[in-house]
C-alpha positions as CSV (number, residue, x, y, z in Angstrom):
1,X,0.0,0.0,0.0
2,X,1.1,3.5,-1.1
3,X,2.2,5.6,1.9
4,X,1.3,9.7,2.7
5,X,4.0,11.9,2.4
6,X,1.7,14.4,3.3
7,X,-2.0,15.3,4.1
8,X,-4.3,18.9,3.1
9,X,-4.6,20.7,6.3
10,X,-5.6,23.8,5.3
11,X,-9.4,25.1,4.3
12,X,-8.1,25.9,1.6
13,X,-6.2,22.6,0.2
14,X,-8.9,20.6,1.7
15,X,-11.8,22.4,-0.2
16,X,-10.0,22.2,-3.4
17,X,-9.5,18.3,-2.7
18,X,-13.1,17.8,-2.4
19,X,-13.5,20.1,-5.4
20,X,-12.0,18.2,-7.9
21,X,-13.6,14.8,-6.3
22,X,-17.1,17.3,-7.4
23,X,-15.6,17.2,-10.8
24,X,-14.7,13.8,-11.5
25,X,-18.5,12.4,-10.2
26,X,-19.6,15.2,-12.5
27,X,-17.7,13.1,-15.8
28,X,-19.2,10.2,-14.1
29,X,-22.7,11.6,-14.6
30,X,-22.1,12.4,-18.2
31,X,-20.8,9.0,-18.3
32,X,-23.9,7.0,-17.1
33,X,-26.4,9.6,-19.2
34,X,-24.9,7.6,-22.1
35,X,-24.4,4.8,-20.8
36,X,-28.2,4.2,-20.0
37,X,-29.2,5.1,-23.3
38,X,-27.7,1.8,-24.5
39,X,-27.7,-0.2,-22.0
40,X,-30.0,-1.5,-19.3
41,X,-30.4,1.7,-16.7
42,X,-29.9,-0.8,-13.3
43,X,-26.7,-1.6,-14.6
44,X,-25.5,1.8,-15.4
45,X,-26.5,3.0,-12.4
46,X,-24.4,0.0,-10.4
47,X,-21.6,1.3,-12.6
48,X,-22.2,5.0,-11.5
49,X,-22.4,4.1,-8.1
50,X,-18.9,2.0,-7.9
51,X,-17.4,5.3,-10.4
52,X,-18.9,7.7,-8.1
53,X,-17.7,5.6,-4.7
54,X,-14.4,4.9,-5.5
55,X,-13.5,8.5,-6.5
56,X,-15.0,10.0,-3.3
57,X,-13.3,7.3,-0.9
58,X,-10.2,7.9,-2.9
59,X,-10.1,11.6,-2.0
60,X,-12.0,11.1,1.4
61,X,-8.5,8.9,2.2
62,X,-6.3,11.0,1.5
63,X,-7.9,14.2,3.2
64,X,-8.4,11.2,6.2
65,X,-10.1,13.0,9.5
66,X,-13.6,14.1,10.0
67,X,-14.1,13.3,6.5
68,X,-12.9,9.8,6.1
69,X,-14.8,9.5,10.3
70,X,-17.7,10.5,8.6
71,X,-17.2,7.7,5.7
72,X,-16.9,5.2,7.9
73,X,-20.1,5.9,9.6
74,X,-22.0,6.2,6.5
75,X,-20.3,2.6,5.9
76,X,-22.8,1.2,8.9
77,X,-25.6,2.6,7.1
78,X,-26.8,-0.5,4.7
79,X,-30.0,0.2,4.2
80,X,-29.9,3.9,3.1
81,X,-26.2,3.9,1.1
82,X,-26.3,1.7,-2.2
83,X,-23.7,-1.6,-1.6
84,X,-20.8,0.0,-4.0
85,X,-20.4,2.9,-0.9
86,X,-20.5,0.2,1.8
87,X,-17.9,-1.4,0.8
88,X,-15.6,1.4,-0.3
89,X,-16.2,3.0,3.0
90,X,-15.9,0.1,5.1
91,X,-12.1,0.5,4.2
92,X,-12.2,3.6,6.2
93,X,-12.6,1.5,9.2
94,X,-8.9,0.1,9.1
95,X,-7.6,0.2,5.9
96,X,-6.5,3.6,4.7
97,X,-3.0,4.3,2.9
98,X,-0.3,5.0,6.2
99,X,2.0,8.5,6.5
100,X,5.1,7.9,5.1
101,X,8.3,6.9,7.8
102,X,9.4,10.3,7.4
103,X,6.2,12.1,8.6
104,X,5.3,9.7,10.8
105,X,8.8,10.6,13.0
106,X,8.1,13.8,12.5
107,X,4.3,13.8,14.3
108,X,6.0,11.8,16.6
109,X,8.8,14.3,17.4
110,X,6.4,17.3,17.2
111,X,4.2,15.6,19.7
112,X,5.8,13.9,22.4
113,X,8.9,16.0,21.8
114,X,11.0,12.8,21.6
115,X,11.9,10.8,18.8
116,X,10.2,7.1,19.1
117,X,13.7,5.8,19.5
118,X,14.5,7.8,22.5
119,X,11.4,6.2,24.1
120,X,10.9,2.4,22.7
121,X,13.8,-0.2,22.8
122,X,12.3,-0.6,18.6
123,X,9.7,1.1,16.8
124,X,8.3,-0.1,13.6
125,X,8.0,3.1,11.3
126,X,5.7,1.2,9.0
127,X,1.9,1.2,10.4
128,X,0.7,-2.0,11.2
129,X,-3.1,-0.5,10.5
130,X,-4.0,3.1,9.7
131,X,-7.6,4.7,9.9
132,X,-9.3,7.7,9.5
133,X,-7.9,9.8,13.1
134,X,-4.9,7.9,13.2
135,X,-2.8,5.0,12.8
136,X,-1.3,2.0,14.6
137,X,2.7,1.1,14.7
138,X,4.2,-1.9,16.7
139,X,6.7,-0.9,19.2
140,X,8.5,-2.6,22.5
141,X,9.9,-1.5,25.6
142,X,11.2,-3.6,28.6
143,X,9.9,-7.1,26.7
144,X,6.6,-6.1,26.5
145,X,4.9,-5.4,23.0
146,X,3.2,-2.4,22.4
147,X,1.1,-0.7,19.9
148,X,1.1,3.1,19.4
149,X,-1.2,5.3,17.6
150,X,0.0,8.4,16.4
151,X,-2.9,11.1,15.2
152,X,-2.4,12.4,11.7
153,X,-1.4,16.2,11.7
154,X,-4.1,18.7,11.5
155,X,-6.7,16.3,12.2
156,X,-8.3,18.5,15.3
157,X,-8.1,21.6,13.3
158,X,-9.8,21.1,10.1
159,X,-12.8,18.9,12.1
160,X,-15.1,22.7,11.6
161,X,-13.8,23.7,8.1
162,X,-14.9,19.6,7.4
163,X,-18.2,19.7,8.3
164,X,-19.0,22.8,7.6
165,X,-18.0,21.7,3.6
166,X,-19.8,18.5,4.2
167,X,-22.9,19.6,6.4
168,X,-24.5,20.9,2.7
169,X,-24.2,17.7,1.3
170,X,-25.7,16.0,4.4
171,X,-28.8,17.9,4.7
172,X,-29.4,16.9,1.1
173,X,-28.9,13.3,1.3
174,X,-30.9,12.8,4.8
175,X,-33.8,15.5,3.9
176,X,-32.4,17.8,6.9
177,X,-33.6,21.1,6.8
178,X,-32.5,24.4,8.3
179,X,-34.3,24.3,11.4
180,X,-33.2,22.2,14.1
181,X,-30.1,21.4,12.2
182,X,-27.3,23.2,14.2
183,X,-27.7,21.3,17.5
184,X,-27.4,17.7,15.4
185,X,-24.2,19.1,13.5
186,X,-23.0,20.2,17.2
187,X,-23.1,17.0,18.8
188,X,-21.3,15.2,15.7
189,X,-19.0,17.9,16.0
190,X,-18.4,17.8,19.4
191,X,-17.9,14.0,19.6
192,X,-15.6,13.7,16.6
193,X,-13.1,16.6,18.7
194,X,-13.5,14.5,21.5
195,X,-11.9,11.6,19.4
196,X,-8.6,13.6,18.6
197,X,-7.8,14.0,22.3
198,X,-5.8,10.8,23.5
199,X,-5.7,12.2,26.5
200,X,-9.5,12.4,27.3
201,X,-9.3,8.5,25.2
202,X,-6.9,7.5,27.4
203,X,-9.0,7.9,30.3
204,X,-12.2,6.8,29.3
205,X,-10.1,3.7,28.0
206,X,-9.4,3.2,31.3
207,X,-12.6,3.5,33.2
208,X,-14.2,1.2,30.2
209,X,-11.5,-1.6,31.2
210,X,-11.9,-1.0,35.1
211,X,-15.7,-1.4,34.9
212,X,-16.0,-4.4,31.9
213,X,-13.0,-6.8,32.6
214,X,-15.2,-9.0,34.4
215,X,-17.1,-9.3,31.4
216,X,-16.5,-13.3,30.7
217,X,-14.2,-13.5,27.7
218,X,-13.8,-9.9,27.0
219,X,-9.9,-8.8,26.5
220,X,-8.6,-5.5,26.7
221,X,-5.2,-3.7,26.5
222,X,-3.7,-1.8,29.2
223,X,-3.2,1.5,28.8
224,X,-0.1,3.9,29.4
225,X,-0.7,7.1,30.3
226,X,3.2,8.0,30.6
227,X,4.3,6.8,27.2
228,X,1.1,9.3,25.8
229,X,0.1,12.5,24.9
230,X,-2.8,14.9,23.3
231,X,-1.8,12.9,19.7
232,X,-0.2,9.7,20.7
233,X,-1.4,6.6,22.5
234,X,0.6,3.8,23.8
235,X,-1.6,0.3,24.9
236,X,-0.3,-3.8,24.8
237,X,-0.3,-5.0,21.4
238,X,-3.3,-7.5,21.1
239,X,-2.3,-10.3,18.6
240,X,-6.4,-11.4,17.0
241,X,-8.1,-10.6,13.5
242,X,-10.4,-7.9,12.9
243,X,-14.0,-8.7,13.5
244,X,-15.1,-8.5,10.0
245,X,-12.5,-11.6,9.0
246,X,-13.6,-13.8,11.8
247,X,-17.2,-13.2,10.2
248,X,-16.0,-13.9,6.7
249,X,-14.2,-17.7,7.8
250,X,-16.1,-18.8,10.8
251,X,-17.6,-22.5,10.4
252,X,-17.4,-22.9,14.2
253,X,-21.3,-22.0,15.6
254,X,-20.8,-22.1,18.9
255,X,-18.3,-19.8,18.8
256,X,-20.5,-17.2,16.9
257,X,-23.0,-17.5,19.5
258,X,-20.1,-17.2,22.5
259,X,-18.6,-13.9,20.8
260,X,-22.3,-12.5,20.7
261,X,-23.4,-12.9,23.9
262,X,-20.3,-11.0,25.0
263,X,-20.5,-8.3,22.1
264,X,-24.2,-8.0,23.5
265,X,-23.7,-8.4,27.2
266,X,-20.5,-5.5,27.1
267,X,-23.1,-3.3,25.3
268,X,-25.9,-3.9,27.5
269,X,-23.7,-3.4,30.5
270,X,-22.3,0.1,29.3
271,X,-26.2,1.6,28.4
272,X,-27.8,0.1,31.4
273,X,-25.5,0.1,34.4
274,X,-22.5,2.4,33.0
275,X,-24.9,4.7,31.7
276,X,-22.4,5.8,29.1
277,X,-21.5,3.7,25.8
278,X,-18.9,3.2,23.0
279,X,-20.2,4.8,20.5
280,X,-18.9,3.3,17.7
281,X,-19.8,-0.5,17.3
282,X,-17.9,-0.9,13.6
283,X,-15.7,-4.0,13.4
284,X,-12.4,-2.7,13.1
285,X,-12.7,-1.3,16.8
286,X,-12.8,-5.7,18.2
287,X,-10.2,-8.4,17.1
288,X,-10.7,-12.0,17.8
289,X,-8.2,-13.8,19.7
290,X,-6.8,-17.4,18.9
291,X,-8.1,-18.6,22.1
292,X,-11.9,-17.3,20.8
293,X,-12.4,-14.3,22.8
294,X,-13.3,-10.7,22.3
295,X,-10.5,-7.7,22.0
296,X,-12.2,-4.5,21.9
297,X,-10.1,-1.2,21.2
298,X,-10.7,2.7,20.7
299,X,-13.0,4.1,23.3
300,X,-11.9,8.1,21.7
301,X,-16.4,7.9,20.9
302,X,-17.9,7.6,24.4
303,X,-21.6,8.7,24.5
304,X,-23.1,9.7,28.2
305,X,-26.9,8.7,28.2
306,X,-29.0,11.7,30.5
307,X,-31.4,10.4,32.8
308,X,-33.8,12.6,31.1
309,X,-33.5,10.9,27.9
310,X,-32.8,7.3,28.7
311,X,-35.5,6.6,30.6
312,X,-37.9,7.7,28.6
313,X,-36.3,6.3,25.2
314,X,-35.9,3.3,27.0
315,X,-39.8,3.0,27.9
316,X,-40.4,3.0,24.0
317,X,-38.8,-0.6,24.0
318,X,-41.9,-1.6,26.3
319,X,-45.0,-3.3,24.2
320,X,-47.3,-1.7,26.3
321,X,-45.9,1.8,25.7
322,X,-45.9,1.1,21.9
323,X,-49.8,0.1,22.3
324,X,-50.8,2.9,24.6
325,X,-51.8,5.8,21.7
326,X,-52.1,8.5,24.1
327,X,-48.7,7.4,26.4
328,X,-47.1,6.6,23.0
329,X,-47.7,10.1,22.3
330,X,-46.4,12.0,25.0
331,X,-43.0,9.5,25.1
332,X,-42.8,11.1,21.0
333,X,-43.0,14.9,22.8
334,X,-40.1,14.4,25.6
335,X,-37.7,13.0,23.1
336,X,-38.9,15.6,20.3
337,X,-39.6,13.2,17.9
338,X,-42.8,15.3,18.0
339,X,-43.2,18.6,18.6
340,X,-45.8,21.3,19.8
341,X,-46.2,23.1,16.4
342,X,-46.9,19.8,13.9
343,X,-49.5,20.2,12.0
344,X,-52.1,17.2,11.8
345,X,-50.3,15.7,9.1
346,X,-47.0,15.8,10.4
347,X,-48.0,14.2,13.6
348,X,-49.9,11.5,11.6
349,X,-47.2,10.6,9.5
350,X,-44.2,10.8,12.3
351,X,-46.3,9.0,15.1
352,X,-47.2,5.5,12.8
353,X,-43.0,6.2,11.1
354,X,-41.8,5.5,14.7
355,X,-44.5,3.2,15.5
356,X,-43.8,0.7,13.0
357,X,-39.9,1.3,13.4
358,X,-40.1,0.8,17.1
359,X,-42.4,-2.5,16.6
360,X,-39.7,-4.4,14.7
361,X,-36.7,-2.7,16.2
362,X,-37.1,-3.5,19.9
363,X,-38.0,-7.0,18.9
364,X,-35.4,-8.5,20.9
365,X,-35.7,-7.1,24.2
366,X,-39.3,-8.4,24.6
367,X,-37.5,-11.9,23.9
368,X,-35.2,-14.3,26.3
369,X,-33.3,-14.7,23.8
370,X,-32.9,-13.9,20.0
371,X,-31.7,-15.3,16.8
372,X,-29.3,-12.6,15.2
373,X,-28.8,-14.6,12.0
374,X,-32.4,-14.2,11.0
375,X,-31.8,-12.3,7.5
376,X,-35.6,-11.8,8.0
377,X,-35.8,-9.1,11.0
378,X,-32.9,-7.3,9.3
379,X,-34.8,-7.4,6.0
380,X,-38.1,-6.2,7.7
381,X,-36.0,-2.7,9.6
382,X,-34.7,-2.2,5.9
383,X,-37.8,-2.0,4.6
384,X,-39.3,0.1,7.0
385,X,-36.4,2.8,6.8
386,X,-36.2,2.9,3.3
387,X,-40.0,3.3,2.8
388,X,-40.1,6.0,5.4
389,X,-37.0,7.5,4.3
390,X,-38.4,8.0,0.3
391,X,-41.6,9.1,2.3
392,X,-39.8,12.5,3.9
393,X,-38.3,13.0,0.6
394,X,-41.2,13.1,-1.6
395,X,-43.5,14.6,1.1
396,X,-40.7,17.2,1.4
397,X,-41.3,16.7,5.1
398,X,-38.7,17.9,7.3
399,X,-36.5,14.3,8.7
400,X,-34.6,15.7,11.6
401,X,-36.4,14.1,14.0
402,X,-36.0,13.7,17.9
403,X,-33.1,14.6,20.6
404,X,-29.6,14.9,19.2
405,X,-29.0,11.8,21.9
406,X,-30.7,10.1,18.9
407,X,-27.5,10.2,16.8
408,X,-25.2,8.3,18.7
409,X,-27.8,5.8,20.4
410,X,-29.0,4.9,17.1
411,X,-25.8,4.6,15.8
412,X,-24.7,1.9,19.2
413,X,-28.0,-0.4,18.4
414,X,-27.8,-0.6,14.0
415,X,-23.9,-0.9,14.6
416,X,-24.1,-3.6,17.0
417,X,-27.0,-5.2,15.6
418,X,-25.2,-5.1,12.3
419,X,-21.8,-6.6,13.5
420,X,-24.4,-9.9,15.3
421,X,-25.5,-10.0,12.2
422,X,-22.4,-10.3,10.4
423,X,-21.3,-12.8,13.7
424,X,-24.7,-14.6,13.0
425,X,-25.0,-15.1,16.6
426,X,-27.8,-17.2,17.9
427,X,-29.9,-17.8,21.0
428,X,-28.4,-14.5,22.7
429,X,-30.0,-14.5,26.2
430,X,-30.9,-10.7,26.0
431,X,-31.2,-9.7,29.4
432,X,-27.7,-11.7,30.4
433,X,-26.1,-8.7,31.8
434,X,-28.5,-8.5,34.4
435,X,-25.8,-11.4,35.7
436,X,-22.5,-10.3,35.5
C-alpha cells in the first residue's frame, strides 16, 4: 500500500481536494447519461455508483479525518447507502493508505517532543493498520509489545472547516432542513473533537476496562498514560483478527453465538448500568483472539446517556408503551420526535413512522433470547427505513427528527446489531447482563 507523504490541512487545500472529487463524479454523470441510453439503466447505475464511490473514498483517504470518520459511519448505514459505498467505505474502518516513515517521525517528534527511539527499545515506522484519526505502529519496551497510535497532523483543526464543507451535502442526502439542524451538526462535531484527544481516550479507556474486565471472555489492553500524549497513544499489542475476518471464515457455531453474547452483554452493560456507551460499534474497533475471545479497542467515541432521555427512550422498547396511543404520544413529545407546532399531518405521519420502526426494532428485548442470524428481522428494519426515508423525501417533510442523543444511540443499536448480524449469533440470552 502506497504511503502519505503528506496530508491537506488547510481550508483551503482541503476544499480544493473535495472540489475536484465534485468534478470527477460530475464526468461520471455524463458518463452514465450515455451509458443508459444503450444499455439496461440498473446496470449503469451500479456502474455510476462504484465510479462515483471509489473517486469519493479515494479523495476522502487522503484528506483522512472528520471526512474519512464520517465515511466510515456512512459505511454502517446499509439500508440507506447503495452496496458499492458500503464497501468502499468500510475500508475507512482500518484500511486507509499510512504516512510515510518520514512524517510519521516527525508527528512523533512534534508531539511527544521525543523521537520514538529515544522512548521504545524498537519502533516499527511502518503502520501496522491506519484509519481515519490515526494510525497504529508496533513498538516494545522492557519485553513487552506495544502498539502506538499516532494522530495524523491537522486532524483536530480542520474537524469545523470539514463539516462545515460536508454539512450541505448531508442535509441533502438525509432531507435535513435548516431548522433544528445546528444542535445535530453540534453533537457530531463535538464528539468527533473528542476523538482527537488521547488524553480524554486515554482515560475513558481506562474506566471502560476497570468497569468491563469482568465481562466473561472480554480482552482488553492496558493502557499507558506515561508513554502518551494529546496525539499519541501507547496500549499492549493485542495479537487477534479484525471482526469482520472472523465473520467472513467462521464455520465454528458455537463460537459465533459465544462472541455474541459478549459483544451484546458489554453493550448492555455500558447503556444500562454504565450509563455511558462506545459509540462506535464498527468492526475494526474488536479483534478476535486465537483462544476465541473478544479484544475491543478505541474508546476516543464515548456517549453519556442523560437520565432525562434514557428513561424515557428506554420505555419506548416496552410493548405496552408502543400500544398505549395517548402514552405513546407523549413518550414522542419528551424525546422531540414530535413537537408542539406539527400540523395534523405531520403528527400523523411521524407517530405511525416510529410506531412501525419501534415494533420491529425493539423486537429482541421483549425476547429471552434472540436469533441474530435471522436475515428476515434485518430485511423487515430495511424496509421500514427505506419506505419512510423516500416518504420524507417526496412529502418534502422535514426528517430531523428527535433529541440529538438520537444520533449516537442509534448509531450503538444498528452498529451492533449489524456486527451480530455479520457474527450470525444465535440464541443471545438478552437480558444476560442483568448477571455479570
Amino acid at each position: 500500500m502506497k504511503t502519505l507523504k503528506n496530508i491537506p490541512i488547510s481550508k483551503i487545500q482541503r476544499a480544493s481536494k473535495l472540489v475536484q472529487t465534485g468534478a470527477k463524479v460530475g464526468v461520471n454523470y455524463l458518463k452514465y447519461y450515455g451509458d443508459k441510453m444503450v444499455n439496461p439503466e440498473t446496470d449503469a447505475k451500479g456502474r455510476l455508483d462504484e465510479s462515483n464511490a471509489t473517486d469519493i473514498y479515494d479523495s476522502l483517504k487522503d484528506l483522512k479525518g472528520s471526512a474519512l470518520k464520517l465515511a466510515q459511519m456512512l459505511s454502517m448505514e446499509k439500508n440507506i447507502l447503495p452496496q458499492a459505498y458500503v464497501e468502499k467505505f468500510s475500508l475507512s474502518q482500518f484500511s486507509v493508505p499510512p504516512l510515510s516513515a518520514p512524517l510519521v517521525i516527525k508527528t512523533f517528534k512534534k508531539s511527544f517532543g521525543k523521537f520514538p527511539n529515544e522512548i521504545f527499545d524498537t519502533f516499527h515506522s511502518e503502520a501496522k493498520n491506519a484509519a481515519s484519526i490515526g494510525q497504529v505502529h508496533r513498538a516494545s519496551l522492557n519485553g513487552k509489545q506495544l502498539a502506538v497510535k499516532i494522530q495524523y497532523p491537522g486532524v483536530a483543526d480542520s474537524i469545523l472547516s470539514d463539516l462545515a464543507m460536508v454539512k450541505p451535502i448531508a442535509m441533502k442526502m438525509f432531507n435535513i432542513k435548516g431548522e433544528h439542524s445546528d444542535v445535530y451538526f453540534k453533537e457530531v462535531e463535538s464528539k468527533l473533537l473528542e476523538e482527537t484527544n488521547y488524553i480524554l481516550e486515554i482515560e475513558q479507556s481506562q474506566e471502560v476496562v476497570a468497569s468491563c474486565s469482568h465481562i466473561p471472555n472480554l480482552l482488553f489492553p492496558t493502557y499507558y498514560a506515561d508513554l502518551s500524549s494529546e496525539q499519541i497513544i501507547t496500549m499492549d499489542w493485542m495479537e487477534g483478527i479484525h471482526l469482520s475476518e472472523f465473520s467472513k471464515i467462521n464455520t465454528n457455531q458455537e463460537l459465533a453465538n459465544t462472541l455474541g453474547q459478549v459483544l451484546w452483554d458489554f453493550y448492555l452493560y455500558q447503556i444500562h448500568v454504565l450509563k455511558k456507551v462506545h459509540a462506535d460499534p464498527h468492526p475494526g474497533n474488536f479483534l478476535v483472539s486465537e483462544q476465541g475471545q473478544l479484544i475491543a479497542l478505541d474508546f476516543g467515541c464515548m456517549k453519556i446517556i442523560p437520565e432525562d432521555f434514557y428513561e424515557p427512550y428506554f420505555e419506548l422498547f416496552d410493548i405496552n408503551v408502543l400500544d398505549d396511543s395517548k402514552l405513546f404520544h407523549h413518550k414522542l413529545l419528551e424525546l422531540e420526535i414530535l413537537r408542539e407546532d406539527d400540523t395534523k399531518e405531520e403528527i400523523a405521519f411521524f407517530t405511525h413512522m416510529f410506531h412501525d420502526v419501534l415494533s420491529f426494532f425493539t423486537q429482541p428485548f421483549r425476547e429471552e433470547t434472540f436469533d441474530f442470524s435471522d436475515p428476515d428481522f434485518f430485511e423487515k428494519i430495511a424496509a421500514i427505513g427505506e419506505r419512510y426515508f423516500k416518504s420524507t423525501r417526496t412529502s418534502n417533510m422535514n426528517a430531523n427528527r428527535g433529541s440529538r442523543h438520537f444520533i449516537y444511540m442509534n448509531r450503538t443499536f444498528f452498529g451492533l446489531f449489524n456486527l451480530m448480524f455479520d457474527l450470525q449469533a444465535k440464541n443471545i440470552k438478552i437480558e444476560n447482563y442483568k448477571l455479570l
